[in-house]
C-alpha positions as CSV (number, residue, x, y, z in Angstrom):
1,X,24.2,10.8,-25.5
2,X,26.6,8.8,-24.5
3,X,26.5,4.9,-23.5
4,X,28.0,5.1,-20.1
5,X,25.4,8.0,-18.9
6,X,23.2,5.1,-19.0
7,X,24.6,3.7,-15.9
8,X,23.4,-0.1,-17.1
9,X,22.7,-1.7,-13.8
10,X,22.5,-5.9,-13.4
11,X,20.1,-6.5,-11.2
12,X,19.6,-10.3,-9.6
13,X,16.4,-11.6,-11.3
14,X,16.4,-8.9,-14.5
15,X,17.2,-10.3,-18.2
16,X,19.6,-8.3,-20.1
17,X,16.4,-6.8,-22.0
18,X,15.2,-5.7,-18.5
19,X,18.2,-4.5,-17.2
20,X,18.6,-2.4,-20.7
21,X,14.6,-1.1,-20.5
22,X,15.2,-0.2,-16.7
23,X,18.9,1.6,-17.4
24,X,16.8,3.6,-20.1
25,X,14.1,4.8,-18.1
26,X,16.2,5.5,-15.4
27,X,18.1,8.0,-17.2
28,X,15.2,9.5,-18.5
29,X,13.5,9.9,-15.1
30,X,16.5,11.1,-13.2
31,X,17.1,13.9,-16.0
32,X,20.0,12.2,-17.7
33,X,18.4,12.1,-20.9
34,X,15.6,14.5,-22.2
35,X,13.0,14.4,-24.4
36,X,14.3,14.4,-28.1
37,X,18.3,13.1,-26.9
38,X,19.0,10.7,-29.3
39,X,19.8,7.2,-28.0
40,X,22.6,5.2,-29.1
41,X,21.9,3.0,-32.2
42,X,21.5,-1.0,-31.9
43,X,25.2,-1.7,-33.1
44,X,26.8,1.0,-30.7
45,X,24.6,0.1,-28.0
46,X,25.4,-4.0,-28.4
47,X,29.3,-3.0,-28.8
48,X,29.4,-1.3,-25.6
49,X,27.4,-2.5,-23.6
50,X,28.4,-6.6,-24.1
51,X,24.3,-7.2,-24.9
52,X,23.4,-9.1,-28.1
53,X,22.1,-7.1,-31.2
54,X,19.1,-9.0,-31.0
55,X,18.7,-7.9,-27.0
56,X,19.0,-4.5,-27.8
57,X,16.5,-4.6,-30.2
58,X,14.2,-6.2,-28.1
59,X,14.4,-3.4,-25.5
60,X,14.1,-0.6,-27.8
61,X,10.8,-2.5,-28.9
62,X,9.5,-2.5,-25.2
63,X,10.6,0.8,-24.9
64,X,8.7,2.4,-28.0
65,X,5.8,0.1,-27.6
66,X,5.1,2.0,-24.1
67,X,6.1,5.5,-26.3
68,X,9.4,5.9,-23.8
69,X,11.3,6.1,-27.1
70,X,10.3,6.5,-30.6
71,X,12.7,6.3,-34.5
72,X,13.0,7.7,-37.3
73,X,14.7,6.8,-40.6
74,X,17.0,9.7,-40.4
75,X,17.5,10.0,-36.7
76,X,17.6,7.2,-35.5
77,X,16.1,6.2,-31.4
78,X,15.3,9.2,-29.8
79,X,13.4,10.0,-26.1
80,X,9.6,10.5,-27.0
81,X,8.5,11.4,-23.3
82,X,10.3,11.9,-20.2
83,X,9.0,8.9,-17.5
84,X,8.6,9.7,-14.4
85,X,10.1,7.1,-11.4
86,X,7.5,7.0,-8.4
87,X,8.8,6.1,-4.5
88,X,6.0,3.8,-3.2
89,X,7.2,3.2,0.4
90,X,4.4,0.6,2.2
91,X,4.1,-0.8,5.9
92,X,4.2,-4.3,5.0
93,X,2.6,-7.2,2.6
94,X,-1.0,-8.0,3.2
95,X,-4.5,-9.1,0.6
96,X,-5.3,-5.1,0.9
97,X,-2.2,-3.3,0.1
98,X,-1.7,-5.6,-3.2
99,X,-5.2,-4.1,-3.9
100,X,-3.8,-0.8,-3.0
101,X,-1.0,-1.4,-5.5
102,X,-2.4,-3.1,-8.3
103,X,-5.1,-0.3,-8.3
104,X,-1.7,2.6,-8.3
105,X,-0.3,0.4,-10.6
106,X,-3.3,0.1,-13.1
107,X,-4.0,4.1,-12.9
108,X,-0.5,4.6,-14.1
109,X,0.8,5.4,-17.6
110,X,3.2,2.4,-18.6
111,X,6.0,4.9,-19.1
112,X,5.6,5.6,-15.3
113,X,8.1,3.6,-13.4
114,X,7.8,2.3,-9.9
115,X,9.9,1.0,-7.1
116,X,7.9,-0.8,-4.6
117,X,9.7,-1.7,-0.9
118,X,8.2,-1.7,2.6
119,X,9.3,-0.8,5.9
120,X,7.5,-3.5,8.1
121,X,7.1,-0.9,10.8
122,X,11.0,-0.4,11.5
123,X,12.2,3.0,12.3
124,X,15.6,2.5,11.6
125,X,15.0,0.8,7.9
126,X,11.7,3.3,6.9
127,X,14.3,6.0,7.5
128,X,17.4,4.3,5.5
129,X,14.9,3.4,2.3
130,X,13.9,7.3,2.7
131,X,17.2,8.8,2.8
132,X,18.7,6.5,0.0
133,X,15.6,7.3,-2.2
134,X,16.5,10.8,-2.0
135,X,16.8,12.8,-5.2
136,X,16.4,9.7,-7.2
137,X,12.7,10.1,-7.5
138,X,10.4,12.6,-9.6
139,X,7.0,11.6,-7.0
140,X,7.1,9.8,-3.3
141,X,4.1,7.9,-2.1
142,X,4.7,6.8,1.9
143,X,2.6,4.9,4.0
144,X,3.6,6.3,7.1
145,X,4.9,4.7,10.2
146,X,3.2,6.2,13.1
147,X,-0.6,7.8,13.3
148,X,0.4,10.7,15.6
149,X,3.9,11.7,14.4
150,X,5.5,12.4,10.9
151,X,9.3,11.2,10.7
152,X,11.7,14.1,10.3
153,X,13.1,12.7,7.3
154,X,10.1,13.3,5.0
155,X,11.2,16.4,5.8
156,X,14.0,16.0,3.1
157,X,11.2,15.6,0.1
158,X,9.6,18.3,-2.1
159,X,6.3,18.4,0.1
160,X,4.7,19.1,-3.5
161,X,6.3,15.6,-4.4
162,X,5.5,13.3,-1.2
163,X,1.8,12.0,-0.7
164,X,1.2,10.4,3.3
165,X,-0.9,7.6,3.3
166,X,-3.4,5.5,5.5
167,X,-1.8,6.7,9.0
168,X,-1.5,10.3,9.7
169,X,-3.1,13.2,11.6
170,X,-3.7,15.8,9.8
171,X,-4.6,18.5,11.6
172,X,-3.0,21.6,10.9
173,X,-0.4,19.6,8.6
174,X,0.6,21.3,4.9
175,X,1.3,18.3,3.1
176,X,-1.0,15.6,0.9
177,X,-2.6,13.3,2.1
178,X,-4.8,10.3,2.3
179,X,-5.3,9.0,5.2
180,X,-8.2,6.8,7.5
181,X,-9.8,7.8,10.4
182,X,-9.4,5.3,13.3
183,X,-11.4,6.8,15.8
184,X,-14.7,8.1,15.0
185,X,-15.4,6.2,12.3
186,X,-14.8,2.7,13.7
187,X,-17.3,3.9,16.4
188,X,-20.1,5.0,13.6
189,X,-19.5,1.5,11.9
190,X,-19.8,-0.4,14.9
191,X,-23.3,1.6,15.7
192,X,-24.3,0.7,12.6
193,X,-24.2,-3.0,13.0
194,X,-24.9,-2.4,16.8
195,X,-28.0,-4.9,16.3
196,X,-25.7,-7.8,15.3
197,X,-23.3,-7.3,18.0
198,X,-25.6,-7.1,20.4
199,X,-26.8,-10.3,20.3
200,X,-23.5,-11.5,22.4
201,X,-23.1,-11.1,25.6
202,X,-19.0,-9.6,25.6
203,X,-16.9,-8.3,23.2
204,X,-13.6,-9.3,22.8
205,X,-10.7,-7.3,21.5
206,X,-7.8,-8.7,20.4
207,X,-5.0,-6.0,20.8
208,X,-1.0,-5.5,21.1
209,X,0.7,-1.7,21.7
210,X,3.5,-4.3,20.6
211,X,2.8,-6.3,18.1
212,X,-0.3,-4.7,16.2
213,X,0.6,-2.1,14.2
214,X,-2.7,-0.3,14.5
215,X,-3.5,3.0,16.0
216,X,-5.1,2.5,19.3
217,X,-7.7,4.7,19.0
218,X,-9.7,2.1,17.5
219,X,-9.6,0.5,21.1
220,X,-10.8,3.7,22.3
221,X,-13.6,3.4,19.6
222,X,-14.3,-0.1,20.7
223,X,-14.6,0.8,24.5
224,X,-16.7,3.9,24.0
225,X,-19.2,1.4,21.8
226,X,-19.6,-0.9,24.4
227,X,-19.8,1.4,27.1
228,X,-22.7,2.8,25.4
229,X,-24.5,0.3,25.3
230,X,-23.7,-2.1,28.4
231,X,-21.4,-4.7,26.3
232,X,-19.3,-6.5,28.4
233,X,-15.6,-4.7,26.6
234,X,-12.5,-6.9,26.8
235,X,-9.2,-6.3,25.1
236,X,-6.4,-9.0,25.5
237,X,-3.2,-9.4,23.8
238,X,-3.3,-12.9,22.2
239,X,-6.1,-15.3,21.4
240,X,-5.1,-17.7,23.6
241,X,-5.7,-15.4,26.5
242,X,-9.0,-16.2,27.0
243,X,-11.4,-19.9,26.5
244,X,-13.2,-18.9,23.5
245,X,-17.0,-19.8,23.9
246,X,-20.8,-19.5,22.9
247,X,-22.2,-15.6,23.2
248,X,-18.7,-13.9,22.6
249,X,-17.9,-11.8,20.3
250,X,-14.2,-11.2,18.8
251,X,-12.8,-8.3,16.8
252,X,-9.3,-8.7,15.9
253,X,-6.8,-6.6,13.8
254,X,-4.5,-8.8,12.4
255,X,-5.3,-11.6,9.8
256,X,-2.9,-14.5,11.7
257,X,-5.3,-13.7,15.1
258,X,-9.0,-13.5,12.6
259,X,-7.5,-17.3,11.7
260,X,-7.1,-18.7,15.2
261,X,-10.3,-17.3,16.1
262,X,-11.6,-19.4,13.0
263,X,-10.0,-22.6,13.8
264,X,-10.8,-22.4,17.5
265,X,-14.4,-22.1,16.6
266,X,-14.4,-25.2,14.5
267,X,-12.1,-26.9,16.8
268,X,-14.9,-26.8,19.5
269,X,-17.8,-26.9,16.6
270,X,-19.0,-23.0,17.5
271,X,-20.4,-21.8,14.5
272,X,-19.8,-17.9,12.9
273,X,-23.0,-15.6,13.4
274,X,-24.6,-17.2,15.4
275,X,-22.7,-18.9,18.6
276,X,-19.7,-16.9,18.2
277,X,-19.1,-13.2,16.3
278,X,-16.3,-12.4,14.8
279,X,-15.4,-8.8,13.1
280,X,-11.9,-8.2,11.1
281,X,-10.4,-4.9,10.2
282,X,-9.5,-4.5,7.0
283,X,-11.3,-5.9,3.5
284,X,-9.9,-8.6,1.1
285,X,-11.2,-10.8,-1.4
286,X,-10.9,-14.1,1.2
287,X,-12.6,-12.4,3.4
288,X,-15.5,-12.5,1.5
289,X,-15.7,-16.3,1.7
290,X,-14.0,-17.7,4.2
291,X,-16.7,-19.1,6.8
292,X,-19.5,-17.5,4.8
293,X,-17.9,-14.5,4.9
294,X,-15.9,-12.5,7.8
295,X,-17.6,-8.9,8.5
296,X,-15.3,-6.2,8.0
297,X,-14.8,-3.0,8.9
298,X,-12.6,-1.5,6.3
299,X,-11.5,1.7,4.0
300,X,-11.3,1.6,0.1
301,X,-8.0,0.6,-0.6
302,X,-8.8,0.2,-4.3
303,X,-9.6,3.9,-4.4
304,X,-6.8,4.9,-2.3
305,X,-4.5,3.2,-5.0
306,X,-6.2,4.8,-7.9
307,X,-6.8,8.3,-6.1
308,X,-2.4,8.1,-5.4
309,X,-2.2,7.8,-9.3
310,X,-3.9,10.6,-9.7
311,X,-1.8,12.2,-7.0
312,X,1.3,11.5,-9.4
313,X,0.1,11.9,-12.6
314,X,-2.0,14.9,-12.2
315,X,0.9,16.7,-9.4
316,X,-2.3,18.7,-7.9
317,X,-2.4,18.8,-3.7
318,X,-4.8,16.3,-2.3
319,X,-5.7,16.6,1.0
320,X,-8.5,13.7,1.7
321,X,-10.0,11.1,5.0
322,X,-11.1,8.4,2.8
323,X,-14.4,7.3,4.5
324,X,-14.4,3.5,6.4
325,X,-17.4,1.6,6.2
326,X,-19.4,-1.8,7.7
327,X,-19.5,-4.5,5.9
328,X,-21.9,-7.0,7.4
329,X,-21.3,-10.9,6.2
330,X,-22.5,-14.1,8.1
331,X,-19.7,-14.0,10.7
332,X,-21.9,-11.7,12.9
């Protein structure tokens, strides 16, 4: 092939070798090059290109070591396997989405290449990262932006090529997905540990349409809990909206409201389980040990990761509500 179908790209914070090793694999996954096209050889490469001899070598080395490329005496480098480039489109960065990743990540061959950005709940960029990625991409794995609507420019993908995750309805949708249900299930964990939180007198919500990017039907769930069984339900905006004191219970979304809770509580030397509750959505390793540990109520998102690699390597529909589950610590 030739050099400049390699389209070597210098990007800010990539060496030379990773700007050689990501040109190469780019090619391959867009369909520039095919299995068996022979690559240049070290001195053509180096000539055109500007790049050392030696950094040439190096990324040829990466390159066969994760069986991109292989060479032979006679033939010099040639393509061993087409790589495949994968779209992974998330909400924002948190503990539990780099456990979602690292989990994609690990599932995934090393010749598998992926771009990882985030939309932060912004229309306007989440559909400017989609169209751009357009085309460019042999799989597309999107956490979507709103739980009762799909935007019309997922459209535009191969619905055989674009998996929805964590926020979706699916009812009556043709597409893959994997997806949590914010409803029901938030109301069976909260039964479950019904004898914990009952032991407080109100149950306080902490809750934005605004600024929580969280499907309000958990706030449905919540209320429906209560109701059932004569909880005193509250739902304000901020934690400074109410005096925190002894017999309440809190149950916030976001990790930035789970921390004032925290330090209000030791502020006014309240202590977790047993003066005041406190419940978090959504799992990570801190939450295991901070205060003696923060109860949770909170899907997989290690096995989302892993089952999205499946998703991409395996190309087979999926069409899945992982389960959400209780996790009962000392902070109730």
């Amino acid at each position: 092939m030739k050099i400049s179908e390699l389209y070597i790209t210098k990007q800010a914070g990539q060496t030379k070798i990773q700007q050689l090793v990501h040109s190469i694999t780019e090619a391959i996954s867009n369909g520039r090059m095919k299995e068996g096209d022979t690559l240049p050889s070290v001195n053509q490469l180096s000539s055109q290109s500007g790049f050392s001899r030696d950094t040439v070598f190096k990324a040829y080395s990466i390159l066969k070591k994760r069986t991109v490329i292989e060479s032979a005496p006679t033939k010099g480098y040639f393509v061993a396997n087409e790589t495949y480039k994968v779209f992974l489109l998330l909400d924002d960065f948190s503990a539990f989405k780099e456990q979602l990743y690292q989990s994609f990540r690990k599932n995934l061959p090393e010749s598998y290449s992926v771009d990882l950005l985030f939309h932060h709940y912004n229309e306007e960029v989440f559909n400017q990262l989609i169209q751009n990625s357009l085309g460019r991409y042999s799989m597309y794995i999107v956490m979507n932006i709103d739980h009762r609507t799909i935007s019309p420019v997922l459209d535009k993908i191969d619905p055989n090529k674009l998996l929805v995750l964590d926020m979706d309805n699916p009812s009556g949708r043709n597409r893959n997905y994997l997806v949590q249900d914010f409803n029901r299930a938030v109301l069976q964990c909260l039964e479950e540990g019904g004898p914990q939180i009952r032991k407080y007198d109100q149950l306080i919500m902490v809750y934005s349409e605004k600024d929580t990017p969280h499907p309000a039907e958990s706030v449905t769930a919540v209320k429906r809990f209560c109701e059932n069984h004569q909880i005193t339900f509250r739902k304000i905006n901020r934690v400074n909206a109410v005096p925190l004191k002894k017999g309440q219970a809190w149950f916030v979304i976001r990790d930035a409201d789970l921390v004032e809770v925290i330090k209000k509580c030791r502020a006014n030397k309240l202590k977790l389980g047993q003066d005041v509750g406190v419940l978090s959505y959504n799992d990570s390793p801190m939450k295991q040990i901070v205060g003696g540990g923060i109860s949770v109520i909170s899907t997989d998102f290690e096995k989302m990761g892993g089952l999205a690699a499946e998703f991409v390597k395996n190309k087979q529909p999926i069409q899945k509500v992982l389960p959400t589950l209780l996790t009962l610590r000392e902070s109730l």
